[in-house]
VEXDREN-2710 file (C-alpha; in Angstrom, 1 decimal):
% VEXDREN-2710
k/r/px/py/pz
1/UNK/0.0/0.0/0.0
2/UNK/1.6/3.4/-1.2
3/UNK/1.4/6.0/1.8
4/UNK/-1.0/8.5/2.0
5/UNK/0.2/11.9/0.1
6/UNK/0.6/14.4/3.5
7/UNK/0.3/18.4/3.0
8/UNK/2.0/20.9/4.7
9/UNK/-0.4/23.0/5.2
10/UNK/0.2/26.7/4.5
11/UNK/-1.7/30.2/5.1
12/UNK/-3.5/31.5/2.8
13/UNK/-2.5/35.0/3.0
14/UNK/1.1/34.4/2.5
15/UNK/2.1/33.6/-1.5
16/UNK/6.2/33.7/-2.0
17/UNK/6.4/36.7/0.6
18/UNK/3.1/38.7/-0.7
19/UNK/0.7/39.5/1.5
20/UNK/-3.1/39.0/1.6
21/UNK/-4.7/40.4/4.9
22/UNK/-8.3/39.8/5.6
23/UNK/-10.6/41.9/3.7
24/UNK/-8.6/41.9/0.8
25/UNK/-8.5/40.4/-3.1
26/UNK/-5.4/39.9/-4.9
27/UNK/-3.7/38.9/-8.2
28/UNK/-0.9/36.5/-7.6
29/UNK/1.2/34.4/-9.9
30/UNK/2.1/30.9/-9.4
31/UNK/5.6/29.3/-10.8
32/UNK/4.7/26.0/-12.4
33/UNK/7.2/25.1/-15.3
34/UNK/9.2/26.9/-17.3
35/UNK/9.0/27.0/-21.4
36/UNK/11.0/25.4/-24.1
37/UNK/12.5/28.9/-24.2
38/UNK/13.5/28.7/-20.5
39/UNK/10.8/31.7/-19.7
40/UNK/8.9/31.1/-16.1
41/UNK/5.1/29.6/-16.7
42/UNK/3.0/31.0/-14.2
43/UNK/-0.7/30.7/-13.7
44/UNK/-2.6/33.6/-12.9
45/UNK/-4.7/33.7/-9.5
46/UNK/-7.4/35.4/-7.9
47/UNK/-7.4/35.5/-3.7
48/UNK/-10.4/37.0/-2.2
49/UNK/-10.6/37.2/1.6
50/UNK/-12.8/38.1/3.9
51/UNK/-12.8/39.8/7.3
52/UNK/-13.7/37.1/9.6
53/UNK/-12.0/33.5/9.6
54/UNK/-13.7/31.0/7.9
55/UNK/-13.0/28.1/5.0
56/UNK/-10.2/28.9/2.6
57/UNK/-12.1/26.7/-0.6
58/UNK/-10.3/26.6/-4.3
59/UNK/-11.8/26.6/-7.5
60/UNK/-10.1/25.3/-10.6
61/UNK/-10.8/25.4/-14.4
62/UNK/-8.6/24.5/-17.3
63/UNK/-6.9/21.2/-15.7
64/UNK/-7.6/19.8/-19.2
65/UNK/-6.5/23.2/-21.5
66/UNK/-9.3/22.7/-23.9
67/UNK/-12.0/22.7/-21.1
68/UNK/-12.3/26.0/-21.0
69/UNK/-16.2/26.8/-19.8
70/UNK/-15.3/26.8/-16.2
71/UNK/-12.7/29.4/-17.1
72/UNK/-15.6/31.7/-18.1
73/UNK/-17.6/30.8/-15.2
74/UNK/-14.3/31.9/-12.7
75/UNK/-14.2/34.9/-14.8
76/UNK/-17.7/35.4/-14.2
77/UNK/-17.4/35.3/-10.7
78/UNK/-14.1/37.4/-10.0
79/UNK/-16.0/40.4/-11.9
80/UNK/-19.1/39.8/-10.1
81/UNK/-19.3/43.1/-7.8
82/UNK/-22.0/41.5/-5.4
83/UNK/-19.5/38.4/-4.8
84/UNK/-18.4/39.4/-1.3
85/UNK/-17.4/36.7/1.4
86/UNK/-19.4/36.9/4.8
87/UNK/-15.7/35.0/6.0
88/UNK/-13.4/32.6/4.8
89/UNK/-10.8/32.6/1.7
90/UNK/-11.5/31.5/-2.1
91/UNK/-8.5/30.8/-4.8
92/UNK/-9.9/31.6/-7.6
93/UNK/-8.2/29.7/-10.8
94/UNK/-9.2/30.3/-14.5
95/UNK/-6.8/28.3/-16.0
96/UNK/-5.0/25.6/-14.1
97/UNK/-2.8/24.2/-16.7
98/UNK/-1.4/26.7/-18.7
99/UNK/0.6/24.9/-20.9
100/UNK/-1.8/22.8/-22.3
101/UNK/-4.5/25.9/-22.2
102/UNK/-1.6/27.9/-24.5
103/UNK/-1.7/24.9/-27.4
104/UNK/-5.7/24.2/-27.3
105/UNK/-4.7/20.5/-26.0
106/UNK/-6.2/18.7/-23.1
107/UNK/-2.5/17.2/-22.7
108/UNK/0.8/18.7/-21.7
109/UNK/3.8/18.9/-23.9
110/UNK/5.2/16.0/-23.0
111/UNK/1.8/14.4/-24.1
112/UNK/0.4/13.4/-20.4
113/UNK/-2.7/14.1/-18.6
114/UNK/-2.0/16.1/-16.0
115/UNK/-5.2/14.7/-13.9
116/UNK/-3.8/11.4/-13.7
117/UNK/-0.6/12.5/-12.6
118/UNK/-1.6/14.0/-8.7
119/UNK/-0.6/14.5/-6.2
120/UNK/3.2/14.5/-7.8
121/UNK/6.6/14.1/-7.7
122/UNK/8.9/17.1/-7.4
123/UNK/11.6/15.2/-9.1
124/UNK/9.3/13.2/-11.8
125/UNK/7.5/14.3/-15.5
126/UNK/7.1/17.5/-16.6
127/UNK/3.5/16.6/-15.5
128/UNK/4.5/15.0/-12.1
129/UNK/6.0/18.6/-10.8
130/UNK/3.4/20.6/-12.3
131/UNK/0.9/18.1/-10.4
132/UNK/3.2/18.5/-7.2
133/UNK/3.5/22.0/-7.4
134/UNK/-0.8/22.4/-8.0
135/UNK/-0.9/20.1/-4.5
136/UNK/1.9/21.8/-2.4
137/UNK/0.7/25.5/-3.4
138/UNK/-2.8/25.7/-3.6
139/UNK/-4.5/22.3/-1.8
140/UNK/-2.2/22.8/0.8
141/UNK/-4.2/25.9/1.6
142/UNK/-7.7/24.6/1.1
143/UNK/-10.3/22.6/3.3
144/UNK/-12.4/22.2/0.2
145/UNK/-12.2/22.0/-3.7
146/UNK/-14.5/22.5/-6.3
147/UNK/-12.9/21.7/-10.1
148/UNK/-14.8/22.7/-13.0
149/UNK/-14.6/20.7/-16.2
150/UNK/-16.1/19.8/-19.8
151/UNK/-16.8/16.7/-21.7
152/UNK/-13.5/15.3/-23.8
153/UNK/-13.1/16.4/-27.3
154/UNK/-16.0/15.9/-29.6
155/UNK/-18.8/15.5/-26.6
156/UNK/-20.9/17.6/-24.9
157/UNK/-22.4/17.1/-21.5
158/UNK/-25.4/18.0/-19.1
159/UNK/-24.1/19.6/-16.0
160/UNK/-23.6/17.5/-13.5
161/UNK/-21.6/16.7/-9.9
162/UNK/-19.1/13.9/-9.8
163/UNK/-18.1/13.3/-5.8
164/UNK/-17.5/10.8/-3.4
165/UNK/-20.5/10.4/-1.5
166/UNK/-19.8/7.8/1.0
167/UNK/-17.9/10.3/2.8
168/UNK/-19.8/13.0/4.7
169/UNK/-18.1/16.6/3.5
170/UNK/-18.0/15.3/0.0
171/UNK/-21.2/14.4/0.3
172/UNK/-22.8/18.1/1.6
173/UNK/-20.5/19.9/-1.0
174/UNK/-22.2/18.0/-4.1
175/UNK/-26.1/17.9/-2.3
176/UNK/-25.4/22.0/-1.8
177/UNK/-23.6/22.8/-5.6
178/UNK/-27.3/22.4/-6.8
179/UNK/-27.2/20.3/-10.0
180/UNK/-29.9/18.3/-11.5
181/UNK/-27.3/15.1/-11.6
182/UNK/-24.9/14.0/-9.0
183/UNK/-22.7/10.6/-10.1
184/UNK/-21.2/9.0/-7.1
185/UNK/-17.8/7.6/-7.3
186/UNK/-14.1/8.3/-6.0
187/UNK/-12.7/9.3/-9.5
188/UNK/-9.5/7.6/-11.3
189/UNK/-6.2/6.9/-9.4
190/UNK/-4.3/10.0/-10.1
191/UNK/-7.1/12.3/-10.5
192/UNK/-6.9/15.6/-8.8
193/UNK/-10.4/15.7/-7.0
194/UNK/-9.6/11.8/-6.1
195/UNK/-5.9/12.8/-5.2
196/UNK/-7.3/15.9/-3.0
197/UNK/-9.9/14.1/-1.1
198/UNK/-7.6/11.3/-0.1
199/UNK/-4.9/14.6/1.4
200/UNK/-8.1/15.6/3.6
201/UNK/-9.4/17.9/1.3
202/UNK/-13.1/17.7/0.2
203/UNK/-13.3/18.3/-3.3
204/UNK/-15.7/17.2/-6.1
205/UNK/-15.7/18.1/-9.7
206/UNK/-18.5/20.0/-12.7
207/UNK/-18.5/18.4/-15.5
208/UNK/-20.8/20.4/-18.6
209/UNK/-20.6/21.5/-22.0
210/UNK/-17.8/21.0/-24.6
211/UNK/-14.5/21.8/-25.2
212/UNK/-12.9/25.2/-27.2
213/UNK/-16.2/26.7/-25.5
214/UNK/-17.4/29.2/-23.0
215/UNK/-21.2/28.4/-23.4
216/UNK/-23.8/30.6/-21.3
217/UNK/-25.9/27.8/-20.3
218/UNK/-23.0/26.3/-18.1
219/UNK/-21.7/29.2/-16.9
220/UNK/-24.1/29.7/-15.2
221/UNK/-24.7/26.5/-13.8
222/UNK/-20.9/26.5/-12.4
223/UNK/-21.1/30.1/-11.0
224/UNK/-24.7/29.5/-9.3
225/UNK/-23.0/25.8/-8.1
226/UNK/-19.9/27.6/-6.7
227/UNK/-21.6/30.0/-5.1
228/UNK/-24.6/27.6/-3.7
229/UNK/-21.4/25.4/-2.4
230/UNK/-20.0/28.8/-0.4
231/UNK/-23.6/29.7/0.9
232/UNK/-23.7/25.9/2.2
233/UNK/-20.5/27.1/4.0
234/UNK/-21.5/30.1/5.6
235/UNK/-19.1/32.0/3.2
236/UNK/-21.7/34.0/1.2
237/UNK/-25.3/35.5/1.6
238/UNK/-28.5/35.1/-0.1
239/UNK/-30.6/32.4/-0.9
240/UNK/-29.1/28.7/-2.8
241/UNK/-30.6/28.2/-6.1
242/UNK/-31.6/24.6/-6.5
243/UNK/-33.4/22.9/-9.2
244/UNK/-36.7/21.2/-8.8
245/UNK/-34.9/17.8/-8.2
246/UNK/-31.7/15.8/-7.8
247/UNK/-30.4/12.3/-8.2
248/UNK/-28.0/9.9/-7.5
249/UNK/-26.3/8.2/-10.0
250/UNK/-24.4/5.2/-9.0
251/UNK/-24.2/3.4/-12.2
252/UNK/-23.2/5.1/-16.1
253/UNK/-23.1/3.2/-19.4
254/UNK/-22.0/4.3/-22.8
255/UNK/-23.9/3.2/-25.2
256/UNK/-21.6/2.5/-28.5
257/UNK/-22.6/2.1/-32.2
258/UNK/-22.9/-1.5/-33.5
259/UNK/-22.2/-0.2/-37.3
260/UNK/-20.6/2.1/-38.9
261/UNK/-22.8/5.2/-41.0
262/UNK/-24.0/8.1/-40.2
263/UNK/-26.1/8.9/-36.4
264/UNK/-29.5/10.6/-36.5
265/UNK/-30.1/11.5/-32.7
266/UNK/-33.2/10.9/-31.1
267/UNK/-32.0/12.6/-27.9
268/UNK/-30.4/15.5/-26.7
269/UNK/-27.6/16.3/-23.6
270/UNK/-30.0/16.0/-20.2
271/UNK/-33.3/14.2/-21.9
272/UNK/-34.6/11.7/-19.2
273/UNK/-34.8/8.3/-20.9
274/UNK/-36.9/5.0/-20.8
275/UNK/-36.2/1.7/-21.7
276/UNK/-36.5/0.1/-24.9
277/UNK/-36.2/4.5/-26.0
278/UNK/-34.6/5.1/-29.3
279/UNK/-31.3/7.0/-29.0
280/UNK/-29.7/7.1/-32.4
281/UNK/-30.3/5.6/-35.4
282/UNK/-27.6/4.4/-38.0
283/UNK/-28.1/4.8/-41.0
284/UNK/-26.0/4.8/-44.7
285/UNK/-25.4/8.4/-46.2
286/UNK/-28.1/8.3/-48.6
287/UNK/-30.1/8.2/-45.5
288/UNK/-31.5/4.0/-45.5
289/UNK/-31.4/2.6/-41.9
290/UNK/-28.6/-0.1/-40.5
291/UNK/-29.4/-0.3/-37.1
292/UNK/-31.4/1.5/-34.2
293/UNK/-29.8/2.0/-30.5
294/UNK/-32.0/2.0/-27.6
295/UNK/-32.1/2.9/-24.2
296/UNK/-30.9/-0.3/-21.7
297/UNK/-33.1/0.9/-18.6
298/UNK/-34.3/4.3/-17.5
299/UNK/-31.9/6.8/-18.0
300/UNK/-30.5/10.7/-18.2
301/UNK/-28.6/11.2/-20.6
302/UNK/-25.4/12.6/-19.1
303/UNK/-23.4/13.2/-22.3
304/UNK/-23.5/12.2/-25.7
305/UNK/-20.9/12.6/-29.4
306/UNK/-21.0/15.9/-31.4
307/UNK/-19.9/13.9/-34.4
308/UNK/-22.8/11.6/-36.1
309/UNK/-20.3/9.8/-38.0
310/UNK/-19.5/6.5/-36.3
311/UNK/-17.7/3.3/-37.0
312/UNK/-18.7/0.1/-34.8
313/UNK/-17.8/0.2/-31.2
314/UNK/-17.9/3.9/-30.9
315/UNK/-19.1/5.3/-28.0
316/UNK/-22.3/7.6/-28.8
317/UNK/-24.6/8.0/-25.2
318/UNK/-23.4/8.0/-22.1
319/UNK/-26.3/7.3/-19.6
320/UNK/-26.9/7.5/-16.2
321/UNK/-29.3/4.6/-14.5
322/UNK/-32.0/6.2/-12.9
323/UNK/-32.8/5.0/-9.4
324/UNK/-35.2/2.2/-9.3
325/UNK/-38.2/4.2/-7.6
326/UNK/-37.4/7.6/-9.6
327/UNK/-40.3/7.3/-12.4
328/UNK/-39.1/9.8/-15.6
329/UNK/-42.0/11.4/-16.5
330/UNK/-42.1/12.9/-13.3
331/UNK/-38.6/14.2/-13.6
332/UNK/-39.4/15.5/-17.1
333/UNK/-43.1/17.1/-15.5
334/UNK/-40.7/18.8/-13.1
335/UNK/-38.1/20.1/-15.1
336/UNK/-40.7/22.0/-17.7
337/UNK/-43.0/23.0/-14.9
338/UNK/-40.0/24.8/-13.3
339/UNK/-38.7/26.2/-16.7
340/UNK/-35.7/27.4/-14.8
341/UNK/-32.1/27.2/-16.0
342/UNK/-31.9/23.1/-16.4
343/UNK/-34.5/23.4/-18.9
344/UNK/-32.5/26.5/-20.8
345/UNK/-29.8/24.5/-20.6
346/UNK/-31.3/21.3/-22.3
347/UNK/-32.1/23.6/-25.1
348/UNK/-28.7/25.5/-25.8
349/UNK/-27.5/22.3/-25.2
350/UNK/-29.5/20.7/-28.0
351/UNK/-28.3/22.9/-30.6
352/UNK/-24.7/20.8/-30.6
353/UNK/-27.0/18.2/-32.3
354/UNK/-29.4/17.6/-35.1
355/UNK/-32.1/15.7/-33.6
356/UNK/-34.9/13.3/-35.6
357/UNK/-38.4/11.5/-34.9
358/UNK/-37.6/8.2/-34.7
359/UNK/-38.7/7.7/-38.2
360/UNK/-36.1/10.1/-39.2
361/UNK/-38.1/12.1/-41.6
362/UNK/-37.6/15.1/-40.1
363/UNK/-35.9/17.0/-37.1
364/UNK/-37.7/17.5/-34.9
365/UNK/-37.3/18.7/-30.7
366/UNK/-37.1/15.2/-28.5
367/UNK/-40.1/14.8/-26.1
368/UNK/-39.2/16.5/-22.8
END
């Protein structure tokens, strides 16, 4: 059994000798790398403190460079004026990993994924320090996390929470972030939230949208999350913003093409599901069907392709099983009655994707 990855833990008005009394915001600079050219990387940061003591929490955004809606939704929030801390610290991150951010990749030069490379090695991989340097500067001055993320490269996906729920802070971080869809489960071996939970700090991660993107629709579900997760904390004032319903996903499948052709969608990012549905159907390019996909139980659909072209065994839904007693049309009753910003964001969503009547005459909206 490896041992446990232990922080120092550091204040979080103190950065290199600068610093950040209570009742103050700052713009540091954090030394993670250096360039081909030799030139210092640094990653720009936002600290915002308030007067009274409280929980220092970081948000991140970027950790894959092409995942760049959280970026807009930090932004968002460092030029809110009404984002004022009751107490507590926030580290504030648009873009995490700079390098990758600076060449459009989701990988590093060196062609690794820096979230499957925490908490680090200060002698390893390019990727390894950077990791070790992320862990040692900024979760070392943290008792929570929230990380912000999008769907890989040609996917989109419905906002949801991915956290750890058999543990109790985890657990009350996701429930108070206030999205529709919460997926239970620790995370890969390596990953940052994973990595940052295990060091004592809570932390789950956003997933939403696609890459190259800042999209309205899930900007606003991260900065209403973020702030509903500070509110939870006694950090900031007002009211949470939850949606009309929530569920637990504890099991996800993606559904894959059978043939190769050309995808007409059935479904959009966030429609609730039933078995025996029609997702997709596969057809040749002049349009004559090969095969239909369907729906394997009750579902939401958490994420789907961008890209209707497929060749067998490619992965074109991913669904989350609904709980056994959670009956779909209710959820879909409940999301229209509200018409709040789930529903907005089903529809902006929808526009990635050309969706079809099953009989594929036609596009057509899918049945909420």
């Amino acid at each position: 059994m490896p041992k446990p990855f232990i922080l120092e833990r550091k204040p979080v008005g103190n950065w290199n000798g600068q610093k950040i009394g209570p009742g103050e915001s700052r713009d540091v600079k954090l030394s993670v790398s250096e360039s081909y050219s030799g030139l210092n990387v640094r990653i720009p940061i936002h600290i915002h403190r308030a007067e009274a003591e409280g929980p220092t929490v970081f948000v991140t955004a970027a950790l894959h460079g092409d995942e760049i809606n959280g970026t807009g939704a930090i932004r968002q929030l460092i030029q809110e004026p009404e984002f004022r801390l009751l107490k507590g610290s926030v580290i504030l991150v648009p873009v995490l990993n700079l390098l990758a951010f600076d060449r459009h990749s989701r990988y590093l030069p060196d062609r690794r994924d820096l979230n499957r490379c925490f908490p680090g090695s200060p002698s390893g991989s390019l990727a390894s320090r950077m990791a070790h340097t992320v862990f040692t500067e900024i979760v070392s001055r943290c008792d929570f996390g929230i990380d912000l993320h999008t769907a890989a490269v040609r996917r989109t996906n419905y906002p949801n929470v991915r956290a750890d729920l058999l543990q109790p802070a985890i657990r009350r971080l996701a429930v108070a972030f206030g999205s529709e869809i919460i997926i239970n489960g620790k995370g890969p071996k390596g990953a940052f939230r994973r990595e940052a939970c295990a060091s004592g700090c809570p932390c789950i991660i956003m997933e939403g949208g696609e890459v190259w993107k800042v999209e309205p629709g899930i900007v606003a579900s991260a900065a209403r999350g973020v702030k509903n997760a500070l509110r939870e904390l006694g950090m900031l004032g007002g009211e949470a913003e939850s949606p009309s319903y929530q569920v637990i996903i504890n099991k996800t499948k993606w559904v894959r093409a059978e043939r190769g052709g050309f995808l007409q969608f059935h479904v959009s990012p966030g429609d609730i599901v039933e078995q025996h549905q029609p997702l997709a159907t596969n057809t040749t390019l002049l349009g004559h069907e090969r095969s239909v996909l369907h729906a394997p139980f009750d579902a939401v659909v958490i994420g789907m392709t961008t890209l209707p072209a497929v060749s067998p065994g490619e992965p074109v839904c991913h669904l989350g099983k609904l709980p056994d007693e959670t009956r779909p049309a209710e959820l879909r009753r409940l999301r229209s009655e509200e018409a709040g910003l789930e529903e907005r964001v089903v529809e902006h969503l929808a526009s990635s994707v050309l969706v079809f009547e099953q009989t594929g005459s036609s596009p057509s909206p899918p049945s909420r």
